[in-house]
N, C-alpha and C positions, 0 to 999 in steps of 0.2 A: 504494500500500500504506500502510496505516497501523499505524504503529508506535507510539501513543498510548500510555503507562504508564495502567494501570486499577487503581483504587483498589480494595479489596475489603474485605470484613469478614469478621472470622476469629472461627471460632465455637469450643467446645470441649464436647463431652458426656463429661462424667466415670462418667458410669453407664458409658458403654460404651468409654468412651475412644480416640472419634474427636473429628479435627477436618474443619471445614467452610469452606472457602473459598466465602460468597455474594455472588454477584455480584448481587445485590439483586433476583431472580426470586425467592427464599421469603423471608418475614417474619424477625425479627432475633428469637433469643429463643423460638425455638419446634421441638416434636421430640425437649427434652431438650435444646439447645446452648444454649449461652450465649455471650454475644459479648464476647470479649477483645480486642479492639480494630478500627481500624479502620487497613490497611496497603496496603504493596505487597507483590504473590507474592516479588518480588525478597526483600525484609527477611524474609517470614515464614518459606521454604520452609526457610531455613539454620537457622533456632530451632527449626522442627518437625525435624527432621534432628538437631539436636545435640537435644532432648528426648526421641526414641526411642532414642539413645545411653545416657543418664541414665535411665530408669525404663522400668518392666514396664508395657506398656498392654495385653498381652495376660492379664493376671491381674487378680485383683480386689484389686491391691495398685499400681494405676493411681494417677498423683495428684490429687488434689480441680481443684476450677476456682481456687480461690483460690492453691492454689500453682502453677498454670501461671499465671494471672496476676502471682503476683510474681516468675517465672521469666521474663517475657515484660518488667517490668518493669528487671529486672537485664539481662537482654541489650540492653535499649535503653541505657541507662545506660552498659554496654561499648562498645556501638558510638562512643557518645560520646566515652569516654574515650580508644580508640583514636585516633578523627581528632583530639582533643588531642593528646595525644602523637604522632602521627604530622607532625602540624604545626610542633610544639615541635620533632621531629628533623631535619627537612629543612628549617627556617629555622639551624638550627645549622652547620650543614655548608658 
């Protein structure tokens, strides 16, 4: 069995306000998405999850691609900051 982590690219259409996990079977950038980065499902599926918490993607009051990308920007940044601090506390103890 192969348990290999798969990198994938995470797409976003703000017309319609879905996202797109391609695993590089369709072109990047096409269909209306636009590609926010390039992850693992592991990292992304919790930002998509805490994003539908945060904002209406079923109205037309969705958020642009520029502001999931600096939404997607800040959560990496968290994640960061976390295993800082998480580090800083259990060398403490």
């Amino acid at each position: 069995m192969n348990n290999k982590i798969k990198m994938y690219v995470f797409e976003y259409n703000e017309n319609e306000g879905n996202f797109h996990l391609n695993a590089g079977n369709v072109e990047e950038n096409t269909n209306g998405y636009q590609t926010i980065c390039g992850t693992y499902e592991y990292i992304w599926r919790p930002f998509v999850n805490w994003l539908y918490k945060r904002y209406d993607f079923y109205s037309n009051r969705r958020p642009s691609f520029e502001a999931v990308k600096k939404e997607w920007e800040d959560y990496l940044q968290l994640r960061v900051d976390i295993k800082e601090y998480e580090k800083k506390f259990t060398n403490s103890l």
